[in-house]
C-alpha positions in Angstrom: 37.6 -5.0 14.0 33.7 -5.9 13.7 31.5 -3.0 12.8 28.8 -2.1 16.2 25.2 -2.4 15.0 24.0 0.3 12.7 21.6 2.8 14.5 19.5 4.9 12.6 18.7 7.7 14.3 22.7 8.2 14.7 23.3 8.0 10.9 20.3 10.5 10.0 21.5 12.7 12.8 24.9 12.7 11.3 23.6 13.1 8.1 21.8 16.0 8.9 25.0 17.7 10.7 26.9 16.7 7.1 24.0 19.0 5.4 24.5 21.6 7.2 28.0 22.4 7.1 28.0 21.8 3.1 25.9 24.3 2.9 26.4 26.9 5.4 29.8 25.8 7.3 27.6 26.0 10.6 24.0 26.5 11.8 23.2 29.9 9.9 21.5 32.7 12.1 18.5 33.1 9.4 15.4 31.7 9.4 16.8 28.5 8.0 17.7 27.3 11.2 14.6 26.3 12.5 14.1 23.7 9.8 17.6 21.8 10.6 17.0 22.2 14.5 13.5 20.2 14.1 14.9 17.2 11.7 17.6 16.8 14.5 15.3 17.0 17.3 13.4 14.2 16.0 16.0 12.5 15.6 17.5 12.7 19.0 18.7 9.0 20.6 16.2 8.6 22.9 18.3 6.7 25.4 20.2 9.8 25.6 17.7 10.7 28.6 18.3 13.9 28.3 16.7 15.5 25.5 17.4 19.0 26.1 21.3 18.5 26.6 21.4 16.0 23.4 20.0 19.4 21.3 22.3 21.5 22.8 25.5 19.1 22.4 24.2 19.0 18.1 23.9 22.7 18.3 27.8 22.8 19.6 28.7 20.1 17.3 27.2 22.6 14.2 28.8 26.2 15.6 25.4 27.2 17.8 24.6 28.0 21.1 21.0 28.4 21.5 19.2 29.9 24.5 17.8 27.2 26.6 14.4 28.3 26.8 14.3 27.6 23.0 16.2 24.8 23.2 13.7 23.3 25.6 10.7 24.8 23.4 11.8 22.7 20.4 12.8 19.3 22.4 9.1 20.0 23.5 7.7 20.1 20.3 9.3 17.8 18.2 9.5 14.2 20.2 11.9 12.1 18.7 10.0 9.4 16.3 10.8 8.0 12.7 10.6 10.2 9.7 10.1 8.8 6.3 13.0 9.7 4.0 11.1 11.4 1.2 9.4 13.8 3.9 12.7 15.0 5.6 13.9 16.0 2.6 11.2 18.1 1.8 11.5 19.9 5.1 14.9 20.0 4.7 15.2 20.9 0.9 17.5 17.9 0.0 17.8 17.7 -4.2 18.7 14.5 -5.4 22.4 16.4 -6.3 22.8 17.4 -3.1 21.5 13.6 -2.2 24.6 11.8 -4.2 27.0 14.4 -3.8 27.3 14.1 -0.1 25.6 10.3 -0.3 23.2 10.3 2.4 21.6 7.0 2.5 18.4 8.5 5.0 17.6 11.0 3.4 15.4 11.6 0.2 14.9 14.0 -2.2 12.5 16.8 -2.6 12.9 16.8 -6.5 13.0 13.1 -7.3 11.0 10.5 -6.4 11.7 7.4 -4.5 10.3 5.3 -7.5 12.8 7.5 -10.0 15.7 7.3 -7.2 15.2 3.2 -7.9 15.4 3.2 -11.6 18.7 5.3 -11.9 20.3 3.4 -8.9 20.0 0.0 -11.5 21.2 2.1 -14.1 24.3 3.2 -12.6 24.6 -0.4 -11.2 24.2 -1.8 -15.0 26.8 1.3 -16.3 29.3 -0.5 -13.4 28.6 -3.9 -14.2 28.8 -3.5 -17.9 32.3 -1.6 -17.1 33.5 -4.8 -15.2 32.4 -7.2 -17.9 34.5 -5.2 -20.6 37.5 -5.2 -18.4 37.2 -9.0 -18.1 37.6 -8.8 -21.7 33.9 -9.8 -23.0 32.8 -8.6 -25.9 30.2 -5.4 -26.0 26.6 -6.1 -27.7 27.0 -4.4 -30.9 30.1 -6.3 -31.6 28.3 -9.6 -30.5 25.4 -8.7 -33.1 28.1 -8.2 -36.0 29.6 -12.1 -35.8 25.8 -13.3 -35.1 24.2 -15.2 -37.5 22.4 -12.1 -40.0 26.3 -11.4 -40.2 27.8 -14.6 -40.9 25.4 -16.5 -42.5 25.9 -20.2 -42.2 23.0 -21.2 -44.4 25.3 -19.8 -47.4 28.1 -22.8 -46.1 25.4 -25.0 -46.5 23.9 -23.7 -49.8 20.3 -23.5 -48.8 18.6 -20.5 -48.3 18.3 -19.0 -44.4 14.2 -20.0 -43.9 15.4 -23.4 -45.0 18.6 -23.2 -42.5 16.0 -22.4 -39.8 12.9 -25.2 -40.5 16.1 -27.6 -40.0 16.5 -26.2 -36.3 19.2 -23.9 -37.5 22.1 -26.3 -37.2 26.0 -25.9 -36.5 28.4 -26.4 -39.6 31.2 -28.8 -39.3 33.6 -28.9 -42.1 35.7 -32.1 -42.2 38.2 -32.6 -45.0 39.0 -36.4 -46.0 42.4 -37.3 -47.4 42.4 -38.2 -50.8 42.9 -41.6 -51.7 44.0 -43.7 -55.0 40.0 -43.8 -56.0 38.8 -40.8 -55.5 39.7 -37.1 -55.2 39.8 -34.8 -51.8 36.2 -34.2 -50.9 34.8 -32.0 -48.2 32.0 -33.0 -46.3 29.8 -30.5 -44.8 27.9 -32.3 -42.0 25.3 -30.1 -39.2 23.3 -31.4 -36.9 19.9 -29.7 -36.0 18.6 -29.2 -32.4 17.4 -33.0 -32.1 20.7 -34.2 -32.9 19.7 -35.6 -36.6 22.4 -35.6 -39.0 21.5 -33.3 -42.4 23.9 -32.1 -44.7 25.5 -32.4 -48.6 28.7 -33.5 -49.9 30.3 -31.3 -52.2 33.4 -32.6 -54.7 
């Protein structure tokens, strides 16, 4: 079944009703209440129409029944518009725990930036993709650094010494044994070939 178009102010609404019963179970009776009952005022669909009865069905929705003089006191002063993430969740309190734990995705957080929120989002999506490439079986880094070439040293094949190995373009080592024959004895050739394809090597008996 295709997915309907995603509405904002339906997901921030929903995401503010989500807040609110992690933390309190319904709207609380302290002062605390104000603050939620602004964020979903401005956040009321304003194809609704009716702004007053929109308020009063999130109030329902969140275990409230407000009076509706202040119900039409805060439609009044709070017109629905577009809040920037970071600045709800500084009315609203909204940690960066709180943030991941119930993963609201319109919401900021009051204690981390949106800069911060960036940089350990790549993290975590490094950690995952890291944990993907070691189930398909490739190697990790530090095991990669042991078999490079400070480990295996392919200059001592070659009998010159490693700044040598590397003004010749730091070339591959081929070892190709020849069969002995009634003239000579078995002799291995040690052939490379640098980065511009030219041959350099020695033949050892």
């Amino acid at each position: 079944m295709a997915r309907g178009a995603f509405n904002f102010a339906r997901t921030r609404l929903n995401e503010i009703t989500r807040l609110v019963m992690h933390r309190h179970g319904r709207l609380p009776e302290t002062a605390d209440p104000m603050m939620y009952l602004q964020a979903a005022a401005l956040h009321l669909n304003p194809r609704d129409g009716d702004q007053h009865f929109a308020l009063e069905n999130w109030c329902r929705r969140v275990g409230a029944k407000l009076p509706a003089e202040q119900v039409n006191r805060i439609v009044e002063d709070n017109k629905p518009r577009r809040v920037r993430a970071d600045r709800l969740a500084k009315l609203l309190r909204v940690t960066e725990a709180e943030r991941t734990a119930l993963k609201l995705t319109t919401i900021g957080a009051c204690d981390v930036s949106k800069a911060e929120r960036l940089r350990l989002r790549r993290q975590r999506h490094r950690v995952a993709q890291q944990a993907r490439r070691r189930k398909r079986g490739v190697i990790p880094r530090d095991q990669y650094l042991a078999e490079s070439f400070s480990r295996t040293k392919p200059w001592e094949a070659l009998g010159i010494s490693r700044r040598t190995w590397e003004r010749h373009g730091k070339p591959a080592v081929t070892q190709v044994r020849v069969q002995p024959s009634s003239y000579s004895c078995a002799q291995t050739c040690v052939t490379t070939k640098n980065r511009r394809g030219e041959k350099c090597g020695q033949r050892t008996p």
